[in-house]
PLY file of the C-alpha trace (Angstrom):
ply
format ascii 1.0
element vertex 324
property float x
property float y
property float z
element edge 323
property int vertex1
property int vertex2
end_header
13.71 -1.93 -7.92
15.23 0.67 -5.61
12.78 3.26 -7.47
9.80 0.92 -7.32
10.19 1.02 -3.23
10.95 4.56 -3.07
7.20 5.32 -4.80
6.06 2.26 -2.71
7.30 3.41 0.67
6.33 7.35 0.10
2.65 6.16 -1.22
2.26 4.24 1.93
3.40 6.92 4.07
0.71 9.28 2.72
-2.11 6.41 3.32
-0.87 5.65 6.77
-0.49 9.15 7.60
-4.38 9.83 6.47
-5.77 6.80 7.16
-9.62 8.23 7.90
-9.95 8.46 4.26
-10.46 5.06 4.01
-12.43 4.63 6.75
-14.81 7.31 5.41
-15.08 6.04 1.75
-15.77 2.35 3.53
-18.51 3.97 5.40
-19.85 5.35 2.78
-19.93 2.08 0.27
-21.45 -0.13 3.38
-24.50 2.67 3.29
-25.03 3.28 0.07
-24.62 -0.65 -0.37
-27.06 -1.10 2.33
-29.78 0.84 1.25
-29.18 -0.43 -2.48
-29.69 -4.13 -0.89
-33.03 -3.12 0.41
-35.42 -4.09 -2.20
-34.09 -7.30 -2.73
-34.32 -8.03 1.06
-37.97 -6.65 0.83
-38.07 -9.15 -1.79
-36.60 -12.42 -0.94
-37.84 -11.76 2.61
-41.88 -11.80 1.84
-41.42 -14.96 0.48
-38.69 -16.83 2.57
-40.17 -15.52 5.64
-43.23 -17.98 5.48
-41.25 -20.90 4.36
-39.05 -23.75 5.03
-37.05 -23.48 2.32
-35.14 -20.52 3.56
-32.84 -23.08 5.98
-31.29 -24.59 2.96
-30.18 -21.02 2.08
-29.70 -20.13 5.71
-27.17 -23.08 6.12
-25.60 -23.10 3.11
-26.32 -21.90 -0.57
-28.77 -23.85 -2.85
-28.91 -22.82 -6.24
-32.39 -25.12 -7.28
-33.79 -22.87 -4.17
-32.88 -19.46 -5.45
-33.90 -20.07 -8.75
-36.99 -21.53 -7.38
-37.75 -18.28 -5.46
-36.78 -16.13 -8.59
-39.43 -17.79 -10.44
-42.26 -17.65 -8.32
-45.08 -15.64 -9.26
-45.18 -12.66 -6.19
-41.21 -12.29 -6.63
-41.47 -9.13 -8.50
-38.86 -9.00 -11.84
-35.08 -8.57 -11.07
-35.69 -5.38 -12.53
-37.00 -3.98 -9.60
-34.45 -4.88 -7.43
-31.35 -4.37 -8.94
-32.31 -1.27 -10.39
-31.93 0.64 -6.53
-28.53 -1.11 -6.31
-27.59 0.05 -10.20
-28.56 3.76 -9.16
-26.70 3.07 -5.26
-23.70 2.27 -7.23
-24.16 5.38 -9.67
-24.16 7.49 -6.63
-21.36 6.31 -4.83
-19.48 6.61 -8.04
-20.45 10.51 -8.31
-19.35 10.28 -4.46
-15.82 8.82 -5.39
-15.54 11.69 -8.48
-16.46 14.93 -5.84
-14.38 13.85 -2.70
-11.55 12.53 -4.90
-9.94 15.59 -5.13
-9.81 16.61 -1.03
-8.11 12.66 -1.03
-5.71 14.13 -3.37
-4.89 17.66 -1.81
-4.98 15.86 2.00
-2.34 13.62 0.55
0.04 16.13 -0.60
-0.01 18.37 2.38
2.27 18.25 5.20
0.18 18.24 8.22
-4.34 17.21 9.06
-5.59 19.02 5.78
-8.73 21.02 7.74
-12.14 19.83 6.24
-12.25 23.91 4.81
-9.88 23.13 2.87
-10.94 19.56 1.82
-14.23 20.76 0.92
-12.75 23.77 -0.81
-10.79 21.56 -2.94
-13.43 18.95 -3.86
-15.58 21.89 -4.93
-13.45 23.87 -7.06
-12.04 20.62 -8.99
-15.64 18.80 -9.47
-16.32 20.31 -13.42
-12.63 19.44 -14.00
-13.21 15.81 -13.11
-15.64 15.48 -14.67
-14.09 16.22 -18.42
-11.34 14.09 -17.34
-13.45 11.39 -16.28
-15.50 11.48 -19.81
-11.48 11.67 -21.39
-10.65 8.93 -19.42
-13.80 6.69 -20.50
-13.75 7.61 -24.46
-9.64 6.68 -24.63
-10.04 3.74 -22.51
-12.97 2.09 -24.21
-11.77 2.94 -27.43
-8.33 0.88 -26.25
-9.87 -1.74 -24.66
-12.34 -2.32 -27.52
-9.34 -2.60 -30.06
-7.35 -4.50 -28.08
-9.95 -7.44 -26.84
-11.09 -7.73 -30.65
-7.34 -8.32 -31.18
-7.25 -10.70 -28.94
-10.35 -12.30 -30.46
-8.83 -12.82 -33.81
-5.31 -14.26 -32.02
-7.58 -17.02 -30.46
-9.42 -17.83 -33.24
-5.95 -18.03 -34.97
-4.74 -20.06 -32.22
-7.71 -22.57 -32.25
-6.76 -23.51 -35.44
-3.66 -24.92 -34.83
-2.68 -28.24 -34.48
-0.66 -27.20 -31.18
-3.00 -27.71 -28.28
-1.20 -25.03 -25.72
-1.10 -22.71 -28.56
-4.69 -21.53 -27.49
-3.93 -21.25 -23.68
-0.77 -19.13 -24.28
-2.00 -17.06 -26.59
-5.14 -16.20 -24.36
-2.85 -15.91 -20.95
-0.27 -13.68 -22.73
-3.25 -11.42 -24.25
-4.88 -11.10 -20.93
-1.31 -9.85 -19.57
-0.89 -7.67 -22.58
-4.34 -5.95 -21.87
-3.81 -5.79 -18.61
-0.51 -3.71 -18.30
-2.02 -1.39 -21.27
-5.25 -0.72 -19.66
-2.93 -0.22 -15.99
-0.62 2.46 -17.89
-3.72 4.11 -19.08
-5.22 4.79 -15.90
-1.50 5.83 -14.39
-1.94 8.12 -17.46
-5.49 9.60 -15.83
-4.32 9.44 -12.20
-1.08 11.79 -12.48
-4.01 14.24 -14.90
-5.99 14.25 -12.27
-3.36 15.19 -9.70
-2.02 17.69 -11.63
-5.29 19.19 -12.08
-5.18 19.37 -8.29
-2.50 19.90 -7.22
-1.27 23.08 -9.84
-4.95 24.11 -9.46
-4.84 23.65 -13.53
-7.79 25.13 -15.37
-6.85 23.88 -18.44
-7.68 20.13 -18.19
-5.97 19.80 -21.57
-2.97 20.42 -20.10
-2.88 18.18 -17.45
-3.94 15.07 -19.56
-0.71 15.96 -22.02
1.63 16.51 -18.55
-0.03 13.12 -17.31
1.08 11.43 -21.07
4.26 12.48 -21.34
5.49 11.55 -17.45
3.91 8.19 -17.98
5.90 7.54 -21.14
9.05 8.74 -19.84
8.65 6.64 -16.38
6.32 3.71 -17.34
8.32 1.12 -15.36
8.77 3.09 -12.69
5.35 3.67 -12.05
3.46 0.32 -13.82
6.08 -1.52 -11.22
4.40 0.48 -8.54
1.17 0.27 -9.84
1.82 -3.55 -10.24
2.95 -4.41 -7.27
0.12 -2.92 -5.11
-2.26 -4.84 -7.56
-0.63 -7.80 -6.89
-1.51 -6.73 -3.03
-4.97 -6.68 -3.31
-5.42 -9.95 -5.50
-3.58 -11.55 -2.33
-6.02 -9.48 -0.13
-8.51 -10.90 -2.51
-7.61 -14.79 -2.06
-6.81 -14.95 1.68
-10.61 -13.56 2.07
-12.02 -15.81 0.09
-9.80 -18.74 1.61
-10.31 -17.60 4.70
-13.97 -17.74 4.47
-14.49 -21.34 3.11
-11.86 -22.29 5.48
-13.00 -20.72 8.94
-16.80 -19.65 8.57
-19.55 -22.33 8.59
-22.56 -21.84 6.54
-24.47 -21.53 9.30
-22.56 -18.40 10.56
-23.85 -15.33 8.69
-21.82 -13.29 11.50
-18.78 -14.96 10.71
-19.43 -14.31 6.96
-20.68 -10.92 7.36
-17.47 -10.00 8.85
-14.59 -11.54 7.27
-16.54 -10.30 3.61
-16.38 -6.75 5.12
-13.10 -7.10 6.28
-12.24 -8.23 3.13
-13.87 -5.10 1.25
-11.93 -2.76 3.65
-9.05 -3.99 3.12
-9.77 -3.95 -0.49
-9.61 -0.06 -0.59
-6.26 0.24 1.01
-4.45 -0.57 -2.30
-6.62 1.45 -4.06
-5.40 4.72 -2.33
-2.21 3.41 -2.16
-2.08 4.04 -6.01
-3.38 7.36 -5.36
-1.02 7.90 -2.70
2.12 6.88 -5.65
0.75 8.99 -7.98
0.65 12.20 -5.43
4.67 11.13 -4.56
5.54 11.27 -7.92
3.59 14.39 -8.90
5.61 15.52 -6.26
8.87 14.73 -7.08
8.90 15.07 -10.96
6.13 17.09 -12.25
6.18 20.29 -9.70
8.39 22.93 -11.71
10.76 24.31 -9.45
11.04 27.94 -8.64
14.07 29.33 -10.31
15.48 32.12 -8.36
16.16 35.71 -9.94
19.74 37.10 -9.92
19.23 40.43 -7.67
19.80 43.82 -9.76
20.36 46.87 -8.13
17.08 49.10 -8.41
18.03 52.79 -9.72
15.98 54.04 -5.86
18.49 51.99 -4.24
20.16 54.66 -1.66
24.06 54.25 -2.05
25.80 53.34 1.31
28.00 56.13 2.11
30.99 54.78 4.10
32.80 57.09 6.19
36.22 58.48 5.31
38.68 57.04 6.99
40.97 59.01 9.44
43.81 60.88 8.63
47.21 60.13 9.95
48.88 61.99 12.39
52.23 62.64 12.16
53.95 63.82 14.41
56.37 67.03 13.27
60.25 66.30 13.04
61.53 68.93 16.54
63.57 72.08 15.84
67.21 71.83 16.51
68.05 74.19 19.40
70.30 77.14 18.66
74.19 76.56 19.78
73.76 72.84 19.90
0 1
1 2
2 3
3 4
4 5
5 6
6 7
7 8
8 9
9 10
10 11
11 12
12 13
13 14
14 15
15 16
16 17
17 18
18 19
19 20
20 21
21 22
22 23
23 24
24 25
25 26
26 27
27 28
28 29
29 30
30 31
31 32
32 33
33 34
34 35
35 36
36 37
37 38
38 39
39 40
40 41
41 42
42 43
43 44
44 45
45 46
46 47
47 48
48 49
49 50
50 51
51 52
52 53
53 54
54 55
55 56
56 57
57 58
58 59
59 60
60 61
61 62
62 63
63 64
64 65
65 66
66 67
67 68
68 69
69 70
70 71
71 72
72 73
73 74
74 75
75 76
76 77
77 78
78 79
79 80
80 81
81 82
82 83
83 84
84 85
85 86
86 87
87 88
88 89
89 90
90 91
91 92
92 93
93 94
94 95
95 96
96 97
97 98
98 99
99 100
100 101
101 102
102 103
103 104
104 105
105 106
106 107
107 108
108 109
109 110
110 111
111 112
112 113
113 114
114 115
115 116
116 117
117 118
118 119
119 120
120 121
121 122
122 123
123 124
124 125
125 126
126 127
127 128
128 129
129 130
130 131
131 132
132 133
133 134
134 135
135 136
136 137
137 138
138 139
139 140
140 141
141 142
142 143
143 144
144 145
145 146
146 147
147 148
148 149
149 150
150 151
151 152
152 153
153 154
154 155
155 156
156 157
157 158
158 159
159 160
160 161
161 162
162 163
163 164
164 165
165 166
166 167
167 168
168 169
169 170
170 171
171 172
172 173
173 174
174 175
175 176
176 177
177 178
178 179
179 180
180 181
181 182
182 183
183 184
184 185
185 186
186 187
187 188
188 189
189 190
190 191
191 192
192 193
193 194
194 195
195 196
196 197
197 198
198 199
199 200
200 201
201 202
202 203
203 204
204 205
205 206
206 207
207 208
208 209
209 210
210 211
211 212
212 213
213 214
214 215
215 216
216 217
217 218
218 219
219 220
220 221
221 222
222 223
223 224
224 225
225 226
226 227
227 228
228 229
229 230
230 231
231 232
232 233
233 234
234 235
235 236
236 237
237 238
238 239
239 240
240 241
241 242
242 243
243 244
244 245
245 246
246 247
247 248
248 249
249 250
250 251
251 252
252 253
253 254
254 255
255 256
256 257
257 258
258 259
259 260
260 261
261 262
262 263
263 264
264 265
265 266
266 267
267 268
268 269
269 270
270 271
271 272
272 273
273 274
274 275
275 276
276 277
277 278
278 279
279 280
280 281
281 282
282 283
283 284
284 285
285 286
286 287
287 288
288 289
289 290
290 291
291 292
292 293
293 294
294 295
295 296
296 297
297 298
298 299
299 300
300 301
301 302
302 303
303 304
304 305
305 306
306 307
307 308
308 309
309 310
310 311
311 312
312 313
313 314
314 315
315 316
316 317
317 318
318 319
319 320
320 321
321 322
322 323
């Protein structure tokens, strides 16, 4: 547990110490969001606007209403509104992949990584993202494809059983199962992509088999971490949505509009929290250290001539005088 806080604590520090990442990625998401959200307000507004039915959405949420508008002739198909917000969310996906990388090198360095440098860094590592991204996708669907059609058969199993909890535990412990195996594969992907950073790796190759075999070698130590900050934002997760039946009336779209976007900020936090745990431990297992050369005397090394040292005087032993 000591090790758990120790990746904990240093992750946090590097989030708290560059907090304007978040605020810049939150930015971001509320524009792109924004401007995804635009057809459907074109939408929904040309026909609510000229009709009382839009006060029984206005204070509170009728289902038989939204259908109702979703059906009506001049409401265009859902096609042409979600398709913006499909190719909104595309983008700020290819947003997340080519600023990713300045996160990553701002979070390792010591002191206000310049935006030079940032920009620098999310340029030269773009390509390599990429193949680690399309990595990333083919090994974790092919996982998660095996392992929910597992869990398929297990239920169907299950079903058949005269024990009635036999279904519910079987589903609950699957769920867990694919859960913690999906979480280790993307600690798998995060330390690759740090190393690729970070060691300025060419090789992506590399990385991804440096990323496998740290993960395997610490995988509680880091899916504790990686746990644990999960568990943070599914608590982030249920005090927003508590906190919004509980203190916003339907009537308030302020009220709504901000504790949902204070919800969503907060969101993010954990998010580069994990990033901010797998830069610490990059840092502290993967970076080979420097082993230093024993010195050898070079043959145009120029001999240090001491000087001699002084000869003794002694003194001479006095004549005897004559007749004495």
């Amino acid at each position: 547990m000591a090790e758990h806080r120790g990746l904990l604590n240093s992750g946090w520090a590097r989030v708290s110490r560059n907090k304007r990442y978040v605020a810049w990625f939150y930015i971001l998401n509320v524009v792109l969001a924004w401007f995804g959200a635009g057809a459907f307000n074109h939408q929904a507004r040309a026909i609510l606007a000229h009709s009382l039915q839009a006060d029984r959405l206005l204070h509170g949420f009728d289902v038989a209403v939204l259908i109702g508008m979703f059906a009506r002739p001049e409401f265009r198909p859902i096609e042409a509104s979600g398709g913006p917000a499909l190719h909104f969310a595309l983008l700020f996906f290819f947003a997340t992949v080519l600023f990713l990388p300045g996160v990553l090198q701002g979070y390792a360095s010591t002191y206000r990584l310049p935006r030079e440098d940032f920009f620098r860094a999310c340029g030269r590592d773009l390509w390599r993202f990429i193949r680690l991204i399309i990595m990333a996708g083919m090994v974790m669907g092919a996982v998660a494809a095996a392992l929910f059609g597992l869990h398929g058969v297990l239920e169907r199993k299950a079903a058949e059983s005269t024990n009635e909890l036999l279904l519910f535990e079987v589903r609950i412990a699957g769920l867990a199962i694919i859960f913690l195996v999906m979480t280790a594969l993307r600690i798998w992907f995060d330390l690759a992509q740090t190393d690729v950073v970070l060691s300025d790796q060419c090789a992506v190759r590399r990385s991804i088999g440096s990323g496998f075999r740290h993960t395997w070698r610490n995988l509680g130590r880091l899916l504790g971490s990686y746990v644990g900050t999960t568990l943070v934002a599914a608590i982030v997760l249920v005090a927003g949505l508590w906190g919004w039946m509980k203190f916003v009336p339907p009537a308030s779209v302020g009220g709504a509009i901000f504790v949902s976007q204070l919800t969503l900020l907060l969101l993010l936090i954990p998010r580069f929290w994990q990033r901010g745990i797998a830069v610490s431990y990059y840092l502290e297992n993967m970076v080979e250290p420097i082993a230093a050369e024993p010195f050898t005397p070079s043959a145009f090394t120029v001999p240090i001539v001491s000087a001699p040292a002084p000869t003794p005087v002694i003194p001479s032993t006095p004549q005897q005088t004559q007749g004495a």
